[in-house]
C-alpha positions as CSV (number, residue, x, y, z in Angstrom):
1,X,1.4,-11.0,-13.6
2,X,4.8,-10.6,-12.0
3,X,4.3,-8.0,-9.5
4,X,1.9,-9.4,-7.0
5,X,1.7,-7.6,-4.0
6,X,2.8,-3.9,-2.8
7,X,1.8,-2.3,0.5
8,X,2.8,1.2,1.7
9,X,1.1,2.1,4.4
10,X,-0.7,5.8,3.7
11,X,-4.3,3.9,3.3
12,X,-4.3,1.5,6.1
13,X,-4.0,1.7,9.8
14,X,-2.0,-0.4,12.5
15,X,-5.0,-2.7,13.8
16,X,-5.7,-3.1,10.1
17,X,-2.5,-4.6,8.8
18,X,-1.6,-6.7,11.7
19,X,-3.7,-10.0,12.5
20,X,-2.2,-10.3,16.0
21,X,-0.4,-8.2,18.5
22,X,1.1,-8.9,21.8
23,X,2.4,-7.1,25.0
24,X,2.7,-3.5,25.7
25,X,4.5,-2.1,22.8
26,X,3.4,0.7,20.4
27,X,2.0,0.0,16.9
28,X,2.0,3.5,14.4
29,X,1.6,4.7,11.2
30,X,3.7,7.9,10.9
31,X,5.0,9.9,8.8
32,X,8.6,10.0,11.5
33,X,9.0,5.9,10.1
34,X,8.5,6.7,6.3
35,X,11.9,6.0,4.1
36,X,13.0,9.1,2.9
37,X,10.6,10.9,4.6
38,X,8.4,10.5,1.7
39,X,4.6,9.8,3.0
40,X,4.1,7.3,6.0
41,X,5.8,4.5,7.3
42,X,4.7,1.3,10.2
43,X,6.6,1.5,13.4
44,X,7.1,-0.9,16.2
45,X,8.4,-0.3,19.3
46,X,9.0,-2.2,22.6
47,X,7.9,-1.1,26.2
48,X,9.6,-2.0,29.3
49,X,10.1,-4.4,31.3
50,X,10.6,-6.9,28.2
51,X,7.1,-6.3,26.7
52,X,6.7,-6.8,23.1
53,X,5.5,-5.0,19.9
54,X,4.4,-8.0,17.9
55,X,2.6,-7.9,14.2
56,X,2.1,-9.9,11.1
57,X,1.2,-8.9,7.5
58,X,-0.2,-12.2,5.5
59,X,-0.3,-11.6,1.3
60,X,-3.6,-12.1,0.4
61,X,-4.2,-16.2,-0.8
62,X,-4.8,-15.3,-4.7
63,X,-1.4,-13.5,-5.1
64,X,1.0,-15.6,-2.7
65,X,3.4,-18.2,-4.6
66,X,6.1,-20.7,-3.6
67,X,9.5,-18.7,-5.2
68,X,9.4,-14.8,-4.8
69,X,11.5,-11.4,-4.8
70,X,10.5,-9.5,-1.8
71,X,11.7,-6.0,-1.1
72,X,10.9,-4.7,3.0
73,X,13.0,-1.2,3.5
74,X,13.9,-1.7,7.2
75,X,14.9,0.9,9.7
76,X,16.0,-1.3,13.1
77,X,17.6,-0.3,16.6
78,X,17.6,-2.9,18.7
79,X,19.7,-3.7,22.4
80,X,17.9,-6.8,22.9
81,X,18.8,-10.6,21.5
82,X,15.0,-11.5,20.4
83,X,14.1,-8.7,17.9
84,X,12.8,-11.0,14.7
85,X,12.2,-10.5,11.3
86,X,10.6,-13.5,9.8
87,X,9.1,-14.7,7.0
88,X,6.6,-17.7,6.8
89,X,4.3,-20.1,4.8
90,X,0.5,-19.8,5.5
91,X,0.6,-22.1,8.2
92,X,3.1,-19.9,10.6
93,X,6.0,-22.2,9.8
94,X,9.4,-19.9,9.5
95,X,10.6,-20.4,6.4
96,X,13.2,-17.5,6.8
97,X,13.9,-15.5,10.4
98,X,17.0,-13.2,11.4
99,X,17.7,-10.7,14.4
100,X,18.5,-7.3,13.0
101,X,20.9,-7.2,15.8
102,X,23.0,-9.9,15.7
103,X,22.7,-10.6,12.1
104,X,22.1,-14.2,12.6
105,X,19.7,-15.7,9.8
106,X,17.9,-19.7,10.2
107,X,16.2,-21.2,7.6
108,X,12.9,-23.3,8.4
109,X,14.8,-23.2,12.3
110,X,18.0,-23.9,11.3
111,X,20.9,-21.6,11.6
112,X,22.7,-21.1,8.6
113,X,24.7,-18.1,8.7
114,X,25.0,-14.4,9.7
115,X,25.1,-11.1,7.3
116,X,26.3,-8.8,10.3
117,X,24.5,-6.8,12.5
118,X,23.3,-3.6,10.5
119,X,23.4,-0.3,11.4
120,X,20.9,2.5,12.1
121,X,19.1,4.0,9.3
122,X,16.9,2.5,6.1
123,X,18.3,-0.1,4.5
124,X,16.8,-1.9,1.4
125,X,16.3,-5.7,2.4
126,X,15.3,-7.8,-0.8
127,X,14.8,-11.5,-0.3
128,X,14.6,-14.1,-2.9
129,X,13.0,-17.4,-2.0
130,X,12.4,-20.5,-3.8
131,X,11.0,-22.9,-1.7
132,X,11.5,-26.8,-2.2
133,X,12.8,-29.7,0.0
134,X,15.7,-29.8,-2.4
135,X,17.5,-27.1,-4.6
136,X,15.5,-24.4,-2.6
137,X,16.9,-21.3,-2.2
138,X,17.2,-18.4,0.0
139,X,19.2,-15.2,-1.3
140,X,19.7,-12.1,0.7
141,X,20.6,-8.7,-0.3
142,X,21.5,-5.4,1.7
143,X,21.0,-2.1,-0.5
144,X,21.8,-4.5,-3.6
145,X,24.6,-6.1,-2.5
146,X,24.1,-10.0,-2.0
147,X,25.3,-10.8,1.8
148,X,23.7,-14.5,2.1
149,X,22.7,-17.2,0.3
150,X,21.8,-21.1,0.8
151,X,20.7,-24.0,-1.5
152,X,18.5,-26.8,0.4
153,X,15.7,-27.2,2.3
154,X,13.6,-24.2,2.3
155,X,10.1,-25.9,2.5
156,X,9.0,-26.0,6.0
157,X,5.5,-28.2,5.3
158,X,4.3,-30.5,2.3
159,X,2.8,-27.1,0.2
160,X,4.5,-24.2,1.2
161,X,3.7,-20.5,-0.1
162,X,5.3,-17.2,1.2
163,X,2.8,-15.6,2.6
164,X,3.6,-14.0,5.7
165,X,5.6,-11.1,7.3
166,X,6.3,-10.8,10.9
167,X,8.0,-8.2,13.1
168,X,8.8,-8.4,16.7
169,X,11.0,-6.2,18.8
170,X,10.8,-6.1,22.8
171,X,11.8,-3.7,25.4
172,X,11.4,0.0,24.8
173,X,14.8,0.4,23.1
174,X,13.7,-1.3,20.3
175,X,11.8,-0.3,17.4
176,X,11.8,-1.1,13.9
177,X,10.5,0.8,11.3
178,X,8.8,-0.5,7.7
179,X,7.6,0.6,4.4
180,X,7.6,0.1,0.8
181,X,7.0,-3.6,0.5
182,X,7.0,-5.4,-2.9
183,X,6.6,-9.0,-3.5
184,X,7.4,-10.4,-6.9
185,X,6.5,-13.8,-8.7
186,X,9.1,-15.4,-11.0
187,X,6.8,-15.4,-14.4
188,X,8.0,-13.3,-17.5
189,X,4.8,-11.2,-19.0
190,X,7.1,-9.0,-20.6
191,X,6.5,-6.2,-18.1
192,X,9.6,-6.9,-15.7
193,X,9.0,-7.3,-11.8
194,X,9.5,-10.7,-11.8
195,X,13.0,-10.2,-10.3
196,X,14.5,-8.2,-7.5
197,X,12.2,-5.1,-6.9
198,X,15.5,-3.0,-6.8
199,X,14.6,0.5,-5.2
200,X,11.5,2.1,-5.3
201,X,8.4,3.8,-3.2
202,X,4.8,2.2,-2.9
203,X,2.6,5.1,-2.6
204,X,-1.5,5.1,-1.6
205,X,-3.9,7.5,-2.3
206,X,-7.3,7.6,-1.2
207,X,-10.4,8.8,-2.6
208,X,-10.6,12.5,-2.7
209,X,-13.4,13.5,-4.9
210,X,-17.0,12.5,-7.0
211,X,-16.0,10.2,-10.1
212,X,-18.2,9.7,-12.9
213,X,-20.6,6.8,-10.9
214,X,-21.9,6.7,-7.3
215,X,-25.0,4.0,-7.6
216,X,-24.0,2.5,-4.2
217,X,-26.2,3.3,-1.5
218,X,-24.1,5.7,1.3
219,X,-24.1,5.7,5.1
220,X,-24.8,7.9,7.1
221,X,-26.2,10.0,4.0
222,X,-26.5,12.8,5.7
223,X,-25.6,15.0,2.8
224,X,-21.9,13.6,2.0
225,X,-20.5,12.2,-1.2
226,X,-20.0,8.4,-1.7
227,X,-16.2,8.5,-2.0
228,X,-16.8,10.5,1.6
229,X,-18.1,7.5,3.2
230,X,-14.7,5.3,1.8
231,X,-11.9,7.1,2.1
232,X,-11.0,6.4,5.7
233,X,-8.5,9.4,6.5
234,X,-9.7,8.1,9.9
235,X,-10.4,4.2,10.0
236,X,-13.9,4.0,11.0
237,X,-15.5,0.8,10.1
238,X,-18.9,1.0,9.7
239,X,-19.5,4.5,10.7
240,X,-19.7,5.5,7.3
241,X,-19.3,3.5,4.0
242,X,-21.2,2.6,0.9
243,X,-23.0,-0.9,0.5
244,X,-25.1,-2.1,-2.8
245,X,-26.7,-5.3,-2.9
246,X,-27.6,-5.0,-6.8
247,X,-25.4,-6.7,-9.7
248,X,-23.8,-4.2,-11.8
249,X,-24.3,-1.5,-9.3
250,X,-20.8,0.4,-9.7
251,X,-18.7,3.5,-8.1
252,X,-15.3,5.3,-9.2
253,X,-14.3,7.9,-7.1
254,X,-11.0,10.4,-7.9
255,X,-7.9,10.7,-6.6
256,X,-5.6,13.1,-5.7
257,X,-3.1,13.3,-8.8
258,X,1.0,12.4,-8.8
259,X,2.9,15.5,-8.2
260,X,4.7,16.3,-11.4
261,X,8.2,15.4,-11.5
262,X,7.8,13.4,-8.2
263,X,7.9,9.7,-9.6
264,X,7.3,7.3,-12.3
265,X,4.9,4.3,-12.0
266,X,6.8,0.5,-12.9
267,X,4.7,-1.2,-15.2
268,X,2.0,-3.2,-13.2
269,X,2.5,-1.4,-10.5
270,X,-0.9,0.2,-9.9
271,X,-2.7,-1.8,-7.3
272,X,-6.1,-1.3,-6.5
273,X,-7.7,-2.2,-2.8
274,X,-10.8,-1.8,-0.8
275,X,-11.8,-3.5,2.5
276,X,-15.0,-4.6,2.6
277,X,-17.7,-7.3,4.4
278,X,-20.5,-9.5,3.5
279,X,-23.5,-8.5,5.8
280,X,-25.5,-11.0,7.1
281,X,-26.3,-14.2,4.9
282,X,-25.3,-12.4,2.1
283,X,-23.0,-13.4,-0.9
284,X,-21.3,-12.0,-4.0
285,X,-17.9,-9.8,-5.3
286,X,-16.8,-7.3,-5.6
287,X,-14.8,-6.2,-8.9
288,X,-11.8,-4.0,-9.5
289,X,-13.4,-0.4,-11.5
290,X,-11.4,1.5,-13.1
291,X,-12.4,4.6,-15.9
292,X,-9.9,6.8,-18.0
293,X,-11.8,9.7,-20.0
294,X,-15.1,7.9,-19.8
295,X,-13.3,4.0,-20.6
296,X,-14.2,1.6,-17.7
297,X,-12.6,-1.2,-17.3
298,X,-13.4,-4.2,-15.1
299,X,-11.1,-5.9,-12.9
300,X,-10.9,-9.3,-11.1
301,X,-13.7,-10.1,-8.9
302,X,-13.0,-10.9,-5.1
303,X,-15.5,-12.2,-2.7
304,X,-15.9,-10.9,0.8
305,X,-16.0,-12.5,4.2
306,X,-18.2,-11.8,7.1
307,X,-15.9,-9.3,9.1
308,X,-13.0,-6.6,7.8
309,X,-9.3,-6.8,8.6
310,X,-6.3,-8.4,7.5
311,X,-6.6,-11.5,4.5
312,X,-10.7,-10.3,4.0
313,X,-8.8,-7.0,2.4
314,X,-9.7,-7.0,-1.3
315,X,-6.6,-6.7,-3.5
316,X,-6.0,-6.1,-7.4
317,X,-3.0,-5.7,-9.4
318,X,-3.7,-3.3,-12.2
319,X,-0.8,-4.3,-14.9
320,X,-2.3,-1.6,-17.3
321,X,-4.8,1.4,-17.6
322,X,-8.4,1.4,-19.1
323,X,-6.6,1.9,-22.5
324,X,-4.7,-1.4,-22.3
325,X,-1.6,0.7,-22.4
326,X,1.4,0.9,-19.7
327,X,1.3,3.2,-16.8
328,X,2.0,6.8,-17.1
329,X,1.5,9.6,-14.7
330,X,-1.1,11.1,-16.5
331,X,-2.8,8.0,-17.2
332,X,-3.3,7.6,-13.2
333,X,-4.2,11.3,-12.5
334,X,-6.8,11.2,-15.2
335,X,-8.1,8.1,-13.8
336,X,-11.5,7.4,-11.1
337,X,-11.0,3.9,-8.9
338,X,-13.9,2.1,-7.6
339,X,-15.5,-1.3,-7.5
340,X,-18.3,-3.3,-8.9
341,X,-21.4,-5.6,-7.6
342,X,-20.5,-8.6,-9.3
């Protein structure tokens, strides 16, 4: 599966993507940040005096790999000299970091070069990474254009995986703004994306109406539909949800449908995601669910911790529909999304 990992950020809230935070700045999802305008976008902005606006987003463990294309669409303003952009193994360690100010770009903490401070306004920053203690590489482009590469030491530790995105701006003149996020593997399964995500929207719907199965159990039930208690338009933990602890015990829930004419769906581009927590001294999966005109089809199983948030998010990359066939439009809008007690 070449496409690994997308996150836009209409499903998710600010304390849910970042695993840390720091200082006094603001953390938002809004739909001011989005590129284009088009749905919502994540925005960071310092405070003053010099107080920071600090968050990471870590690729879940089963989809990260060692040489990737990764696509952020960046909106940065930025007066002060220690706005970062990085973007490190699963142990923290920089593998590459640049100031959208000055330009200046370091490579497991070593300067190696500069691609000129950008201006205001999206641009499309696409990264390709292959990391090794020889003949790694690091390749930057700008809006397509290629404005830095190195050949070396990319590797910051013995095993190193990409597997972690980090903003930081301080003082209230600095924000940066984020959306659309792709991250590629290198291997050919015939569906592309396993190159340079090139342009392109990540788009998330929620759960909007009854689907053809609700055997989970629902909280508060107090007269609501399961899909109800799981579509958190407002994140609300466990205020309301749905819990099963029976194998085979299964939901799908609609969405609302693709505008026509507003987009096309990449191949193995439909990712599916649900957060979710082990209660108690429980144990078990959860499964991907998916059903097109009555079809089900079962996904990978993932297996929840003990608390929500961040790397305990449940992820699946869906590289076709129930039929076996590519992604269409109306495949999707005539398609329920849930999960599965496995």
């Amino acid at each position: 599966m070449a496409r690994k990992y997308q996150q836009g950020f209409e499903t998710r809230w600010p304390s849910h993507i970042l695993s840390h935070t720091a200082g006094a700045g603001t953390k938002t999802i809004t739909n001011a940040s989005a590129y284009l305008g088009i749905g919502y976008g994540l925005g960071f902005v310092g405070a003053t005096p010099a107080l920071e606006s600090l968050g990471t987003l870590t690729i879940p463990a089963h989809a990260r790999s060692d040489e990737v294309y990764i696509r952020q669409m960046l909106n940065t303003e930025t007066d002060g000299t220690f706005a970062h952009i990085d973007i490190e193994d699963e142990n923290n360690n920089d593998i590459v970091s640049f100031n959208p100010r000055t330009g200046a770009v370091s490579i497991i903490g070593t300067p190696r070069g500069n691609v000129g401070a950008e201006s205001v306004g999206y641009k499309r920053w696409e990264f390709y990474i292959k990391c090794a203690n020889v003949g790694g590489v690091v390749t930057i482009r700008i809006d397509g254009v290629e404005v830095f590469t190195y050949s070396g030491d990319t590797q910051p530790a013995a095993t190193t995986d990409v597997a972690i995105l980090y903003w930081r701006v301080i003082t209230s003149s600095d924000y940066i703004h984020v959306d659309d996020i792709a991250y590629n593997d290198t291997v050919n399964d015939g569906r592309g994306n396993d190159t340079w995500p090139g342009a392109g929207k990540i788009y998330g719907f929620r759960p909007n109406i009854q689907g053809p199965f609700r055997a989970w159990d629902k909280f508060p039930n107090t007269g609501e539909e399961n899909w109800e208690d799981v579509d958190d338009v407002l994140q609300d933990l466990d205020a309301t949800y749905t819990q099963s602890g029976t194998l085979g015990q299964r939901d799908a829930h609609g969405t609302e449908n693709i505008p026509a004419g507003s987009f096309n769906i990449k191949p193995g581009c439909v990712q599916w995601s649900v957060d979710a927590r082990l209660v108690g001294a429980g144990s078990g999966e959860i499964a991907s669910y998916i059903v097109k005109d009555g079809v089900p089809k079962e996904g990978n199983s993932r297996t929840p911790l003990a608390t929500y948030f961040d790397t305990h998010l449940l992820y699946d990359m869906l590289p076709t529909d129930p039929d076996g066939d590519e992604w269409l439009v109306d495949d999707f809008n005539n398609t329920q999304f849930g999960y599965k007690a496995t």
